[in-house]
Structures are given as C-alpha cells and as structure tokens.
C-alpha positions in Angstrom: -16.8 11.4 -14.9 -13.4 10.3 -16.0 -12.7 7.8 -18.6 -10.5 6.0 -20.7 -10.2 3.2 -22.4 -7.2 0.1 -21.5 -6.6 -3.3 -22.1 -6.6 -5.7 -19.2 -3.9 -7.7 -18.1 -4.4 -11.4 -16.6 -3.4 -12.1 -13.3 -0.3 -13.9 -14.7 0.7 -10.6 -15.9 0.0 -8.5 -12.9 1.7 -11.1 -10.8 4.7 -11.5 -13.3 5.1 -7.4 -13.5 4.5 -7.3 -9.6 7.9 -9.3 -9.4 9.2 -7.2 -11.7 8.9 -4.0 -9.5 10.3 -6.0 -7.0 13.1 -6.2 -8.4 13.3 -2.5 -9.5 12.4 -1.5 -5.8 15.4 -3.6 -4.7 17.7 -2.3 -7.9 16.7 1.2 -6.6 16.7 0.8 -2.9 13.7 0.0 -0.9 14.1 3.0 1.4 14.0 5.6 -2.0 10.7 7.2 -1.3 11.0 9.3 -4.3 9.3 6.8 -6.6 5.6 6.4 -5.9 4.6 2.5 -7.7 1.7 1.5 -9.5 0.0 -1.7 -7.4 -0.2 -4.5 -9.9 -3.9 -4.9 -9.7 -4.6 -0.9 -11.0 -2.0 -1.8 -13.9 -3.7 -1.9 -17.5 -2.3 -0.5 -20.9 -3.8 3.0 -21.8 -5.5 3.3 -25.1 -7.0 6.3 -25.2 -8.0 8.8 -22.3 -11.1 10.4 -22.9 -10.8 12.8 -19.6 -13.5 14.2 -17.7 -17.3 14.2 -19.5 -21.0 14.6 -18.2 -23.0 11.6 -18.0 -25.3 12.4 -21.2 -21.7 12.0 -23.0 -20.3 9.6 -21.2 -23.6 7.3 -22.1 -22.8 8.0 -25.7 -19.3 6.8 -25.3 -20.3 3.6 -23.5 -22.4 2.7 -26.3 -19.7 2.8 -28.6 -17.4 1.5 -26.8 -19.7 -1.9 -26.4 -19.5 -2.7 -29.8 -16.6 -4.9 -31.4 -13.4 -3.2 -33.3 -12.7 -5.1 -36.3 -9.3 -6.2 -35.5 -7.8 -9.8 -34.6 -7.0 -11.1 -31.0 -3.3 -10.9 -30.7 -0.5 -11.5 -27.9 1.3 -8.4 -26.1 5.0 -9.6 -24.6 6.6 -6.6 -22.0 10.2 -6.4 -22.1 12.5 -3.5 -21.5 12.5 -0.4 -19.4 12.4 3.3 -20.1 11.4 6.4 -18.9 9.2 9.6 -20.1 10.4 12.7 -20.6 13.1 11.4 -23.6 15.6 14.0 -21.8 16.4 15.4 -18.7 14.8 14.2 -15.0 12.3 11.7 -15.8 9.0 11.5 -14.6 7.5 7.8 -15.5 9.1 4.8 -15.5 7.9 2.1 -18.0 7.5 -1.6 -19.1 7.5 -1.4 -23.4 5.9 -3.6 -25.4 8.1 -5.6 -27.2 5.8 -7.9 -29.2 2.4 -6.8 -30.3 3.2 -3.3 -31.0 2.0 -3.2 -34.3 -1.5 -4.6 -32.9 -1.9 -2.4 -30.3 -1.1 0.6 -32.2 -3.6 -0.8 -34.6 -6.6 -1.2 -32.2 -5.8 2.3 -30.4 -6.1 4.1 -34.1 -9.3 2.5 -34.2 -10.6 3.2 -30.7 -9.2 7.1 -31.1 -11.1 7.0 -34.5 -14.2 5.8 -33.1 -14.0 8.2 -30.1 -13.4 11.2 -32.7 -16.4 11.0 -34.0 -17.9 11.4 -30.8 -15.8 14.9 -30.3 -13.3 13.1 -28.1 -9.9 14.9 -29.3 -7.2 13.3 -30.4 -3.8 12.8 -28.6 -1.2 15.2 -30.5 2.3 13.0 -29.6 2.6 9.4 -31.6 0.8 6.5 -29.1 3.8 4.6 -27.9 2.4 1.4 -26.1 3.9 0.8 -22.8 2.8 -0.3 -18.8 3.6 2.6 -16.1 5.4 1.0 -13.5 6.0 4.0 -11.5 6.4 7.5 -11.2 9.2 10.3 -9.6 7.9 12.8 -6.8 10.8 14.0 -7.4 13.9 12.9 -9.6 17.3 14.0 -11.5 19.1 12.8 -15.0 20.9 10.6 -13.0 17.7 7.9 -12.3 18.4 7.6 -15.7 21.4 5.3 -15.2 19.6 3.4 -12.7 16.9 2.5 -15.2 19.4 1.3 -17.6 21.2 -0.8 -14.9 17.9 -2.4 -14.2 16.7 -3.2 -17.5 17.0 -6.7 -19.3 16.4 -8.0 -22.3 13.8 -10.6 -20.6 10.2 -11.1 -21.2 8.5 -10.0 -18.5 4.8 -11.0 -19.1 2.6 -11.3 -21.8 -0.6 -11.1 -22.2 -3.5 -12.5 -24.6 -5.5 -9.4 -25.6 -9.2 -10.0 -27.1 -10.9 -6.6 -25.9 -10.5 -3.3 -24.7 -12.1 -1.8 -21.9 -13.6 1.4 -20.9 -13.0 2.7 -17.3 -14.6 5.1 -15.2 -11.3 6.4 -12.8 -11.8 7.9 -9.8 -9.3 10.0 -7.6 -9.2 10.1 -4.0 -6.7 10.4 -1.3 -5.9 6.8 -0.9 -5.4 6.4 -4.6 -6.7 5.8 -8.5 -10.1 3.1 -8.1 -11.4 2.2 -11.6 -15.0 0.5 -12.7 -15.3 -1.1 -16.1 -18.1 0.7 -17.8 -17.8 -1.5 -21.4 -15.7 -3.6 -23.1 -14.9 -3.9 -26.5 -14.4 -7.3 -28.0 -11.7 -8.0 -31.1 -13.6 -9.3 -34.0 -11.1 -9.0 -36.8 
C-alpha cells in the first residue's frame, strides 16, 4: 500500500484555498487546460512520504505513527505563491507557509526520524513546507510570470495544527482517494 504522512487542513482552510484557486483559474484563464488542480477536499500538507510497503510493514508504521510526537500545537498561515522546479518550466504550483514554518519543519524531522528507524529512507532535498495547488501537463518559463502576477502578499488560510496523519493513497483513473490509517497527536 501507499502511504504518507500530512497534516489536515479544516474546512475553513479548504474552503479559504478553494477561493484562492479560483482566483488563479481566473488569473490564468478558465479555458487553460494545461494545469490539472488539486480539489480542496484531497488538499493536506505532506510530511513525509513513505511510498509503497507490504501490509506486515505498513502495520509497523501505523503503530508508530499512533503515538504522540513531543512537539507543541502550533498555527500554520499560507501566503504566497511559487512554483517547483526553481528554474525553467515548472511543474507544481504552490501555497507556502508563511507562519509556522519553523514548527512544521520541526514535527516533519521528528516524523522522518521516527520513520527512519523503521527503514523508511529519508528525503535527500531540504523539506520546504508548502500546499500543491496544482500541477502543469504541460508548461513553459513563461507560467512563471503568471504566477508572480497572481501572487499576493495576503493570508490565505491558516490552520491550527495538533496532529499529523498517516494516509493510505490510492490511484485510480478518476483521481488520488486517501484513508486515514493513524494520527499522531502534538504533545509537546
């Protein structure tokens, strides 16, 4: 099965954010078909992925995963747009965190830790926290000036943060389903 582990965003958030990509469909044309959007209700910050495991692991990793990470509650605001790769076409375009980045940082070192030591490999790059609004089919350098003609300064939701949860994704044809499998509560 596939997992990872996220936090959740309130419905506040998802329906603050939904607005958002409003917005950005309308900044970048309603009728551009090359951007395929995340639906609100699949959105949650990525942690860590784990990736595809058998069940006898995956049991292992929900048992970890249920007990609490010694780390405060703390509050996530979104502001500000950017895009994955740094140069060139991009491929993803994000909501950062622009408050809370510190904490979430924090309790992703502290998941990835705890998952180590269950052979789950770490992530090479540095974790940058951020919500994937969307992503190209196909794109060019260009979309880049469209993101930067979209962005504000804004908030654009926050949200209260208190656990992390692990997800079971999976794929099919009519898109990304995911099924909490544990959650994680902050303790700190």
């Amino acid at each position: 099965m596939r997992l990872f582990v996220a936090i959740d965003l309130d419905d506040a958030a998802r329906a603050a954010i939904g607005d958002e990509q409003n917005g950005l469909m309308r900044a970048f044309g309603r009728k551009d078909r090359s951007l395929r959007w995340v639906r609100p209700e699949q959105m949650h910050l990525t942690l860590v992925f784990v990736g595809n495991v058998d069940d006898g692991r995956a049991a292992s990793i929900v048992e970890a995963m249920e007990a609490d990470i010694a780390a405060p509650p703390f509050t996530i605001v979104f502001a500000r747009l950017g895009v994955f790769p740094p140069y060139g076409a991009p491929s993803v375009l994000w909501l950062g965190v622009a408050a809370g980045v510190c904490e979430a940082i924090a309790v992703q070192r502290a998941v990835a830790e705890r998952l180590e030591r269950l052979d789950v490999p770490r992530e090479r790059r540095p974790y940058h926290p951020h919500l994937t609004l969307a992503r190209w089919r196909t794109s060019k350098p260009s979309d880049r000036r469209k993101v930067a003609e979209a962005d504000r300064a804004d908030e654009a939701a926050r949200v209260g943060v208190a656990s992390v949860t692990l997800y079971r994704s999976s794929l099919s044809a009519a898109g990304p389903s995911y099924a909490a499998l544990a959650r994680a509560r902050l303790s700190g």
